[in-house]
C-alpha positions as CSV (number, residue, x, y, z in Angstrom):
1,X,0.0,0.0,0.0
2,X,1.1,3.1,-0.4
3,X,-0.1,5.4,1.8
4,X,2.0,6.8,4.8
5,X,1.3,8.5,8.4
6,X,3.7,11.0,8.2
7,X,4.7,12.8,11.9
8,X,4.2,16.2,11.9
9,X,7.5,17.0,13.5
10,X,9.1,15.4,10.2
11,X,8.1,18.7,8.6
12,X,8.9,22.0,9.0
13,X,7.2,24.6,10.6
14,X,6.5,26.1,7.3
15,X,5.8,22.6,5.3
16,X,3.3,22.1,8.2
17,X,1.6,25.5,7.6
18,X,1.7,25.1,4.0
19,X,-0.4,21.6,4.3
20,X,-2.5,22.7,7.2
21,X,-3.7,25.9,5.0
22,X,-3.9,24.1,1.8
23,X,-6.3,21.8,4.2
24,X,-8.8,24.0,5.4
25,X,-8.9,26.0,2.1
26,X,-10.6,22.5,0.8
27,X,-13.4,22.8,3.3
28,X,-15.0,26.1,1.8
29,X,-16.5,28.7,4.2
30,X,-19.8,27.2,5.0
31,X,-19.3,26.4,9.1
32,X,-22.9,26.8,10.1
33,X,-24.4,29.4,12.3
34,X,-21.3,30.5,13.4
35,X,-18.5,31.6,11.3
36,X,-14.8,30.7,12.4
37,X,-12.0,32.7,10.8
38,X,-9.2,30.5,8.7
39,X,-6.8,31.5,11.5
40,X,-8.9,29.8,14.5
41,X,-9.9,26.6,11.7
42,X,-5.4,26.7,11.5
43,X,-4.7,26.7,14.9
44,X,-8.2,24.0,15.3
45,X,-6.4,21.5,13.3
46,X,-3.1,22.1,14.4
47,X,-4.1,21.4,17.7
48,X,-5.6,18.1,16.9
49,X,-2.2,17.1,14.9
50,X,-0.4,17.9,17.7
51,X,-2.8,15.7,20.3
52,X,-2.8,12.9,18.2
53,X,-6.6,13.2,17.7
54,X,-5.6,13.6,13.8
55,X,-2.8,12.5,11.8
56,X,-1.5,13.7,8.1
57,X,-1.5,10.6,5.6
58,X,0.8,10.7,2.8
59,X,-0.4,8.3,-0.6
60,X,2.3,7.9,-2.9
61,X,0.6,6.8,-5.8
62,X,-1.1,10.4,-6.1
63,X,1.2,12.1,-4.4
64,X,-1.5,14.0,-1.8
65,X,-1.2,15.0,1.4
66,X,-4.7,14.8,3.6
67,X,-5.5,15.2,7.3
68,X,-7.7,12.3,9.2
69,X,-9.2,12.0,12.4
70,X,-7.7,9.5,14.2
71,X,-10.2,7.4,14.9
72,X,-11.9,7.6,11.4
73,X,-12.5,4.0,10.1
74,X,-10.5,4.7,6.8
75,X,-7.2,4.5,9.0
76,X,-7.6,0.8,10.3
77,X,-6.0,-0.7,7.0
78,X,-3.1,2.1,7.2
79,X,-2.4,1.5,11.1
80,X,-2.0,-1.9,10.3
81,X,0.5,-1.7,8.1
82,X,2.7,0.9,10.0
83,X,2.5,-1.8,13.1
């Protein structure tokens, strides 16, 4: 398989804003009744990467970088393989 949790203290502080950004820019602006500014949505998911409660996958075969909870479901076969 070729997809990858990468560590986020393999990148650097700028990579990590770079993919965090590009992240959230993917989710459009539509948060519900209450709007949150791209800042606090940054500093949201950065917070979670840095808990553990997500994780940034790497797939090699199309070269993309995406952010996960950890828990979701789709991380069970790429866990696996990292164990």
């Amino acid at each position: 398989m070729s997809i990858h949790v990468i560590p986020i203290n393999r990148l650097s502080l700028e990579a990590l804003r770079g993919v965090i950004e590009e992240f959230i820019s993917r989710g459009g602006t539509d948060y519900g009744e209450v709007e949150v500014s791209p800042e606090t949505r940054f500093r949201q998911v950065r917070h979670r990467l840095e808990k553990g409660l997500a994780v940034l996958i790497f797939d090699d075969e199309t070269e993309t970088t995406n952010i996960f909870l950890a828990d979701d479901p789709i991380l069970r076969g790429v866990k696996a393989l990292t164990e």
